[in-house]
C-alpha positions in Angstrom: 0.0 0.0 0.0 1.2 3.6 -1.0 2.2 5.7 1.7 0.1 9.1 2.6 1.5 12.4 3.2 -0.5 14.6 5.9 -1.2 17.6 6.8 -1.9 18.3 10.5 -4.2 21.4 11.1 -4.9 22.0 14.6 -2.9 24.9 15.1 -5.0 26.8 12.3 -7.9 25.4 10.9 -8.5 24.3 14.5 -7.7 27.1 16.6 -9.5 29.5 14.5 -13.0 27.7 15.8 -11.7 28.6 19.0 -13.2 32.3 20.5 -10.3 32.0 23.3 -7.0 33.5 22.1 -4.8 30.8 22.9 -0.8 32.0 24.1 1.3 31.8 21.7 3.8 29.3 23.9 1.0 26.7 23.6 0.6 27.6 19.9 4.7 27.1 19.4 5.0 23.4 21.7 1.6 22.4 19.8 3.7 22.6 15.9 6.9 21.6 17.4 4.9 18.6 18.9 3.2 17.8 15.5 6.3 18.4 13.4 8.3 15.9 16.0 5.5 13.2 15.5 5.9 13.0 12.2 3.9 15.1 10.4 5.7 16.5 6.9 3.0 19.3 6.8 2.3 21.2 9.6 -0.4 23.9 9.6 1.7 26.7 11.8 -0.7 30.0 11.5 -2.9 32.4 9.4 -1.6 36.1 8.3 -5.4 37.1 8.9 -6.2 40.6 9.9 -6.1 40.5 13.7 -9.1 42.6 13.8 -11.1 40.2 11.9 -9.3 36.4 13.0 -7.5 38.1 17.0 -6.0 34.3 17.1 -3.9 34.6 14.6 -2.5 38.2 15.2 0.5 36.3 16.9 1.5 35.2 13.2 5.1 36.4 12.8 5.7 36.3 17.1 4.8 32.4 16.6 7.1 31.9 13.6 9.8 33.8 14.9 9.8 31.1 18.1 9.3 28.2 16.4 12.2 25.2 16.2 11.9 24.3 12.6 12.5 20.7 11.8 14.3 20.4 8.7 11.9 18.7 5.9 8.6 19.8 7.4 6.8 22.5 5.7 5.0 25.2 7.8 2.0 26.4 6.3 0.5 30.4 6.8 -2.8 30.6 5.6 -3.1 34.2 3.4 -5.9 35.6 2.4 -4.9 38.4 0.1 -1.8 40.2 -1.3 -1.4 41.9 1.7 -1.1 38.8 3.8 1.3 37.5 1.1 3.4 40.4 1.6 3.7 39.6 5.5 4.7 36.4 4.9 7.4 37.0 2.4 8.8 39.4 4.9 9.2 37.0 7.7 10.6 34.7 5.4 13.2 37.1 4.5 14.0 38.1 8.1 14.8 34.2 8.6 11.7 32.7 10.0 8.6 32.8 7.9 6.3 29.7 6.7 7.8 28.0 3.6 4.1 27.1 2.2 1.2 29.6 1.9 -2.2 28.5 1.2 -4.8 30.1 -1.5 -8.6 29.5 -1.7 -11.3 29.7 -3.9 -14.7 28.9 -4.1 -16.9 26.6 -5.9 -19.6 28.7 -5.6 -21.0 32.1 -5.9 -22.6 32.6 -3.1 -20.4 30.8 -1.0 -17.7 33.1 -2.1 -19.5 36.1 -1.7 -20.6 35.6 2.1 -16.8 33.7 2.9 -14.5 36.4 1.1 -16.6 39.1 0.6 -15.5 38.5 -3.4 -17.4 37.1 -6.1 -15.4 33.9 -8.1 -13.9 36.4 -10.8 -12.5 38.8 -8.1 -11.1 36.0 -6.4 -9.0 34.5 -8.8 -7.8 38.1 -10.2 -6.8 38.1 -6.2 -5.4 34.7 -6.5 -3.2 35.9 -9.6 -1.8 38.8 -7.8 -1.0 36.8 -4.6 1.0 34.0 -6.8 2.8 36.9 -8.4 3.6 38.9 -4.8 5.1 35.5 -3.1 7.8 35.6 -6.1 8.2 31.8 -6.2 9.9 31.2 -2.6 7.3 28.9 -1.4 5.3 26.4 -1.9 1.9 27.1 -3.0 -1.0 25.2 -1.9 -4.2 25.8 -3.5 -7.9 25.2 -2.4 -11.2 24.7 -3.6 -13.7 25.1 -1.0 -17.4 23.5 -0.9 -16.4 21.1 -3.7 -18.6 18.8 -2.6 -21.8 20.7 -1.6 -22.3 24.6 -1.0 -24.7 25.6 1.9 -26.1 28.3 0.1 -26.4 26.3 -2.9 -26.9 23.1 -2.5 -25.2 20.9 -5.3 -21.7 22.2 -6.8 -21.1 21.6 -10.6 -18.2 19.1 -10.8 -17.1 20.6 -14.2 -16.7 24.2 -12.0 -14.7 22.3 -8.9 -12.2 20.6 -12.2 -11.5 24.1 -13.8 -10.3 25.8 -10.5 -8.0 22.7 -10.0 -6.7 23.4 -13.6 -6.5 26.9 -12.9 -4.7 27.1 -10.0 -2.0 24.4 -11.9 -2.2 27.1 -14.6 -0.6 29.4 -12.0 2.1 26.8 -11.0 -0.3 25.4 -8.5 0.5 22.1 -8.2 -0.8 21.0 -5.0 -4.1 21.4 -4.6 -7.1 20.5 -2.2 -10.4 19.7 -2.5 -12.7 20.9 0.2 -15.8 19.1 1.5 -16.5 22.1 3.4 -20.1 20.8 5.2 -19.4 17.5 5.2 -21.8 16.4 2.4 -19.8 14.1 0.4 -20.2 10.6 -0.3 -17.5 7.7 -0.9 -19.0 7.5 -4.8 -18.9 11.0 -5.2 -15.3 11.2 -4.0 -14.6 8.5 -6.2 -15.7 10.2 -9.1 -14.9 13.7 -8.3 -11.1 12.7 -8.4 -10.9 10.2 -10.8 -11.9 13.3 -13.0 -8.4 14.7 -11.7 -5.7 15.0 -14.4 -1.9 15.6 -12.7 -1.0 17.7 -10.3 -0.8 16.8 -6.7 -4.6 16.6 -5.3 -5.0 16.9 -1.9 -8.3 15.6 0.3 -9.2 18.4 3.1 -12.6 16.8 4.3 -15.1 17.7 7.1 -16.7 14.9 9.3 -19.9 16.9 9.8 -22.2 13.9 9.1 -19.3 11.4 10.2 -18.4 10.7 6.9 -15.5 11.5 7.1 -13.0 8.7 7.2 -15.1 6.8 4.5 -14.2 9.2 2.2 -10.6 9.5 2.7 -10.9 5.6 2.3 -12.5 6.5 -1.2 -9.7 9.2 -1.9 -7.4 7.2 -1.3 -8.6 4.0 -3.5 -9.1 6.9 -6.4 -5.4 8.0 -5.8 -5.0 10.6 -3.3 -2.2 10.7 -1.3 -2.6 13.4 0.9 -4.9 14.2 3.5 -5.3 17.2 5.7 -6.7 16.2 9.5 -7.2 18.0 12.9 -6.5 16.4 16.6 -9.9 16.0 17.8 -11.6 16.8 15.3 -11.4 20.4 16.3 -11.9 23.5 13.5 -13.3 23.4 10.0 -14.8 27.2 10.4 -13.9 30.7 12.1 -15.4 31.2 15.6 -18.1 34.0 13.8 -19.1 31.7 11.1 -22.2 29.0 11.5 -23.3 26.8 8.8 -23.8 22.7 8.8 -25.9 22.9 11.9 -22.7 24.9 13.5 -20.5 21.8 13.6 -18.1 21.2 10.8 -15.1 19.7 12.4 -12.1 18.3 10.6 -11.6 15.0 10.2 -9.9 13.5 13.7 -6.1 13.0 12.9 -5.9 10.1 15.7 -8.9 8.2 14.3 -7.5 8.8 10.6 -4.0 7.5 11.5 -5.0 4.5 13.4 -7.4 3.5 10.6 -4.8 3.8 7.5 -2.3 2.2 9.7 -4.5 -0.8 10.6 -5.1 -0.7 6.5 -1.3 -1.4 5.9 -1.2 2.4 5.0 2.0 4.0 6.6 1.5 7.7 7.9 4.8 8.3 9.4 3.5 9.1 12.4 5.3 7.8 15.8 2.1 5.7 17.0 3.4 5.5 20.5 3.2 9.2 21.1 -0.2 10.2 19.0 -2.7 9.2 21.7 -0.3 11.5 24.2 -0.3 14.0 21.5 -3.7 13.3 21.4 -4.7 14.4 24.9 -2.0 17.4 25.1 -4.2 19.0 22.5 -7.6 18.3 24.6 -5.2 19.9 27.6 -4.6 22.9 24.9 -8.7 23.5 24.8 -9.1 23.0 28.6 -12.0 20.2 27.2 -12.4 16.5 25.9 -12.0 16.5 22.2 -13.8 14.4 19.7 -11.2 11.9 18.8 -12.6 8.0 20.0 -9.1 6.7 19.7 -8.4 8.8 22.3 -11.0 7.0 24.6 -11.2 3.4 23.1 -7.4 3.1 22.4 -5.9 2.1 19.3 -6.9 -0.6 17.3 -5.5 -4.1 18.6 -4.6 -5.1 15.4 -2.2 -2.7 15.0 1.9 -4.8 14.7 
């Protein structure tokens, strides 16, 4: 079985569900922690207005802290050119994130009330952010509600295929696929990227329905080999922001790694330290997470 690559989100895409700021200490030992564990992509921060997203307006305090570990990339999340500009900045003073993300939309609407843009806007955006980060980092793009738009109920596939394209276009290789509300189905995922053409696709799914690892199960049968995940299940929206019945969480990183490991699927991930890892995140939030590896223990088939 093919190895996976993935992505561990907690310190971003989790964090920003939380309405807490959370010190930036905790923030720095949580990525050093994930990057020791194993995990090749690490989710550090977001260069997001800190009037709009206060967690995140620790950005370049958190980087500037951080113990890199050599082969890991550190991913900023940027919303604009602006936020590219930041980033590039850090990384010229010596400690800035070596991947920056971009996203997009499926969907009108969905753009509208999550960016404030409409589709067109948004790429001309994405265009001048892949020009201001002047090729020194990796470029990760996304494609939100590919599976299913709350505002609009079904997303045309042949819409969600042309943004991947686009953003490879741009020299965006890497590329995810959002199921932003949790809506997909293994057939669907199936389908969706078997419709894929090169690049590097990447699955970012939500378990909303608790669907979730069924359709990485799908990804990865259609040829995905990397996954984005959150310890406990925590994130998938900002704190302000409620759609899918207010719960969209990421899919659980402990629950994802014990299940492709039990597949034959090797993660890379130290197994003895996840569950510890598992609960120093729940000791993070001050609260019990939604990881059930966490409580059951791994699986007893495990070598």
């Amino acid at each position: 079985m093919d190895a996976v690559t993935l992505c561990e989100c907690f310190a971003r895409d989790g964090l920003q569900h939380e309405p807490a700021f959370v010190p930036t200490a905790t923030k720095r030992a949580l990525v050093e922690r994930f990057a020791a564990l194993g995990f090749k992509r690490v989710e550090a921060t977001s260069y997001s207005n800190p009037k709009v997203v206060p967690q995140f307006a620790d950005a370049s305090e958190l980087l500037r802290s951080l113990e890199k570990k050599p082969g890991v990339y550190y991913k900023a999340t940027c919303a604009n050119v602006r936020a590219v500009e930041r980033a590039l900045a850090d990384l010229e003073a010596g400690f800035g994130a070596n991947e920056i993300s971009l996203l997009v939309s499926a969907t009108e609407a969905h753009s509208q009330k999550n960016l404030n843009r409409s589709r067109a806007e948004q790429w001309q955006n994405i265009e001048e952010m892949v020009r201001a980060a002047k090729g020194r980092f990796r470029l990760i793009g996304t494609v939100s509600v590919a599976f299913g738009c709350p505002f609009e109920g079904k997303v045309d596939v042949a819409v969600v295929i042309s943004d991947f394209e686009k953003f490879r276009s741009l020299g965006v290789e890497h590329v995810a696929l959002g199921d932003t509300i949790g809506s997909a189905t293994p057939l669907a995922v199936k389908s969706m990227f078997g419709k894929i053409k090169g690049g590097v696709p990447i699955a970012h799914f939500h378990d909303t329905r608790g669907t979730g690892l069924v359709n990485y199960v799908a990804a990865y049968e259609a040829g995905v080999r990397h996954f984005d995940s959150s310890f406990g299940g925590v994130g998938g929206h900002p704190a302000k922001v409620k759609y899918g019945g207010g719960f969209t969480g990421n899919v659980c990183t402990e629950d994802l790694v014990n299940l492709f490991e039990s597949m034959g699927i090797h993660t890379g991930i130290d197994m003895q330290q996840l569950l510890a890892t598992a609960e120093f995140c729940e000791q993070a939030l001050g609260r019990e997470l939604y990881g059930r590896v966490t409580r059951s223990g791994l699986s007893p088939l495990l070598a």
